[in-house]
Structure formats: C-alpha cells, structure tokens
C-alpha positions as CSV (number, residue, x, y, z in Angstrom):
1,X,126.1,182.4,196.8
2,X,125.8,178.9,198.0
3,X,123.0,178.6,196.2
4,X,124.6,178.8,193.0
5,X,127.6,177.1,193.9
6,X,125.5,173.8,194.8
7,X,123.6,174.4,191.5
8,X,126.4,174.7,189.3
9,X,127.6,171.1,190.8
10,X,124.5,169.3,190.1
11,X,124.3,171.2,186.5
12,X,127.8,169.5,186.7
13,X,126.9,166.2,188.0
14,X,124.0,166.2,185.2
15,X,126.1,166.9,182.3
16,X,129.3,164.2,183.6
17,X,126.1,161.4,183.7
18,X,124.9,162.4,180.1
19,X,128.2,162.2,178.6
20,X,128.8,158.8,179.9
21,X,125.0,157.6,178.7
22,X,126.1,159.7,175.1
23,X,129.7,158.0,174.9
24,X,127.4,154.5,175.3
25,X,125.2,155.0,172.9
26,X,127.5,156.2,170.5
27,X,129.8,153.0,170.9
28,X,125.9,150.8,170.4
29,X,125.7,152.6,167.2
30,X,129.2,152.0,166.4
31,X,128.4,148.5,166.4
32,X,125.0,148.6,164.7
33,X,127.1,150.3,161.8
34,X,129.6,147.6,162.0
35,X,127.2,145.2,161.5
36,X,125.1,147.0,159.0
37,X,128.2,147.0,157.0
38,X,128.9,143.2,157.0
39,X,124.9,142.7,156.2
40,X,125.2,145.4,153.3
41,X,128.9,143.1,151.8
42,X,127.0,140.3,152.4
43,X,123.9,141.5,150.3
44,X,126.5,142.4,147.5
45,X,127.6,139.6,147.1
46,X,124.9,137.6,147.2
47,X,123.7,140.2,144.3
48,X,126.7,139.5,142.3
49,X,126.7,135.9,142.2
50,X,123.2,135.7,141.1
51,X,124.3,138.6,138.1
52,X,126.8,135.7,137.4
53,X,124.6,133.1,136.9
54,X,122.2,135.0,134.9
55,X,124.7,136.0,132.4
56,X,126.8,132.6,132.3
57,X,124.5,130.5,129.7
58,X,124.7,133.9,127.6
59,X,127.9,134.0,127.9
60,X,129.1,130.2,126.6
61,X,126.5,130.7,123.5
62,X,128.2,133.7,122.7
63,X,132.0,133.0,123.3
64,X,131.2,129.2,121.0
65,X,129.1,131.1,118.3
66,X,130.6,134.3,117.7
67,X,134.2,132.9,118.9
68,X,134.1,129.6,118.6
69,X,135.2,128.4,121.4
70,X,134.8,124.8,122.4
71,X,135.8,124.1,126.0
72,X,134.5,127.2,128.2
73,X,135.5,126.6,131.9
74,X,134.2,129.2,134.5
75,X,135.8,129.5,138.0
76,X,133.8,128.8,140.9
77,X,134.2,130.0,144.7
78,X,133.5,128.5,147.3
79,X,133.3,130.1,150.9
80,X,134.4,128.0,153.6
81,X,133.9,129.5,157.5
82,X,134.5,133.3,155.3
83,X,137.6,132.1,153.7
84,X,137.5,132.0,149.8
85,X,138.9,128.7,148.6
C-alpha cells in the first residue's frame, strides 16, 4: 500500500506543477489578447481615416453642386500621446 500512497503524491505533485505552468500561460495569452486588441483598434482606425479621405473631395463636390453649399468645413482630429484633441 505504500506503493500507491507514494504514487498518488507524485500524481499529486505532477498535477500542482502543471496547474501553476497552465495558470502562466493562460495569463501570457491574456496579454497577447490584450495586445491583439489594441493592434486590431488601432488597424480600425487607421482604416477609417483613410475611408474619410477617400470620400471627402466627393463629398464637397456633391454637398456645393447638388446643395449648394459654399463654405464646407470638415473636422479634423488629431491624436496627441492617445488623447483626441
């Protein structure tokens, strides 16, 4: 019976030492998510703002010839240190 005893605490030992290797790759994965998510937001808006400026000089020929609109002022952003001024 000592046998089995011993074996049951190195089974033990074995499985304590994978969940502590599991629980530390789970929390490197966390953070390649995290980061993977910022990349991804980042991509989108990079996306957008080119969409912007594609459709912009469509846009003022449109709004002064079908509106008539003289003075067409678009808003710009501008990202300072990942604050939006």
């Amino acid at each position: 019976m000592a046998t089995n005893a011993d074996q049951v605490w190195e089974l033990l030992a074995q499985l304590v030492e994978s969940q502590a290797q599991l629980t530390e790759s789970q929390k490197e994965t966390d953070l390649q998510i995290k980061e993977l998510g910022k990349q991804i937001g980042g991509l989108g808006n990079k996306f957008g703002s080119f969409t912007e400026g594609l459709a912009l000089p469509s846009m003022q020929t449109i709004l002064r010839e079908q509106f008539g609109m003289e003075i067409i002022s678009p808003s710009v952003r501008v990202k300072n240190r990942q604050m939006v001024l």
